[in-house]
N, C-alpha and C positions, 0 to 999 in steps of 0.2 A: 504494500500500500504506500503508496506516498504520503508525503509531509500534507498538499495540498487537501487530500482526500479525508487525512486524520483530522488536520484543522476542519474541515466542510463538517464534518460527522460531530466534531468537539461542539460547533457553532449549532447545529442541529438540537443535539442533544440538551446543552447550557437553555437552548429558546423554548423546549419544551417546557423544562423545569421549572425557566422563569414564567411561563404563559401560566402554567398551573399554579405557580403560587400566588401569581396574581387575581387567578379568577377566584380565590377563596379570598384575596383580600379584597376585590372589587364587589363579590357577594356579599360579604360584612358592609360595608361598606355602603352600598346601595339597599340595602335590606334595614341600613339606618336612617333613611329619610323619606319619605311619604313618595317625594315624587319621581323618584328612581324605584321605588320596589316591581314597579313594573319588571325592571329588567331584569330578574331574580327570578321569575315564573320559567317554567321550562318551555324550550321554544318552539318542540312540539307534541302534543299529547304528553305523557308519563316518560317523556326524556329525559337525562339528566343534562343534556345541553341547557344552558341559557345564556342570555346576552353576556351575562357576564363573564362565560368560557371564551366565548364570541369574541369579546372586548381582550379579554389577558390572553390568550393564546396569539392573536390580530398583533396588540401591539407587541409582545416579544419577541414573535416572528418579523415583523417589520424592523425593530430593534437590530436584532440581528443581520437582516439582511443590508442592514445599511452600514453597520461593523465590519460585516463582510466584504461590503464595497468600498469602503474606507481605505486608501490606500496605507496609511499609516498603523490601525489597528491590523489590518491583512499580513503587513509584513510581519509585528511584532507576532500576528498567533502563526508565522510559518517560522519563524526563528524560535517562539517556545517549544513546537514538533522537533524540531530541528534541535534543540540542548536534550529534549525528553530520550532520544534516541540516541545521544550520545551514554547517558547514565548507564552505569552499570547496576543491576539489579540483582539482590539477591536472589539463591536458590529457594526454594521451597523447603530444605532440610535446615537452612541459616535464619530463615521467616520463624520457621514453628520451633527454633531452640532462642530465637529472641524475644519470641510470644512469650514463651513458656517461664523467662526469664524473667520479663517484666510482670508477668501474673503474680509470680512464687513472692518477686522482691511487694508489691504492694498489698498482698496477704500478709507479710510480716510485716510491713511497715503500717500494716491496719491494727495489729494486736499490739506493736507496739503503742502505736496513737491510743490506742481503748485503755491501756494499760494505765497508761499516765494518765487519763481522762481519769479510770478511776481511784487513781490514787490521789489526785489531786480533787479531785470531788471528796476523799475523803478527809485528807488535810485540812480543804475548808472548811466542813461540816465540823470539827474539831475544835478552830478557830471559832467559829461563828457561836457555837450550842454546845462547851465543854462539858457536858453531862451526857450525853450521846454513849 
């Protein structure tokens, strides 16, 4: 695959996301004032389309396609393809012994937290209510 084709597919995908997050914000949104709710009903019979898909999906795809066309944003997403393909990536056996590493360390770094948590809960109940 090419640089240009990875970008094309990045740019795709990013406009989907963004279209979708926007049509739950432009549904809130419109579903808060009287004379937008309109656009909140579905657009045909028991569909889950409504304007407001219509609207977020409309402008992220626009959004994008105009990034796209951008020569300055174009270059910068063919030059991030272009360092992504240089990195060198870990194995699958280096992933799941660094996983496993950073699990083990923050299970003990949780017992320890709790530890002190309660030991210093105890100190102050000590402090505070010396008949305890």
């Amino acid at each position: 695959m090419t640089n240009k084709q990875i970008a094309a597919i990045g740019y795709v995908v990013l406009a989907i996301a963004a279209g979708l997050f926007l049509e739950h914000v432009f549904y809130e949104v419109f579903k808060a004032f009287g004379p937008t709710q309109p656009l909140t009903r579905p657009l045909l019979g028991e569909s889950n389309w409504t304007w407001c898909s219509v609207i977020g999906l409309g402008l992220a795809g626009a959004t994008a396609f105009y990034l796209w066309m951008n020569p300055r944003t174009h270059e910068v997403s063919l030059e991030i393809v272009a360092e992504l393909r240089k990195v060198s990536w870990p194995s699958f056996a280096e992933t799941r012994a660094a996983t496993i590493a950073v699990v083990l360390f923050s299970l003990i770094a949780a017992v320890v937290l709790g530890i002190f948590d309660v030991a210093w809960q105890w100190v102050t109940d000590k402090i505070q209510n010396p008949t305890l």
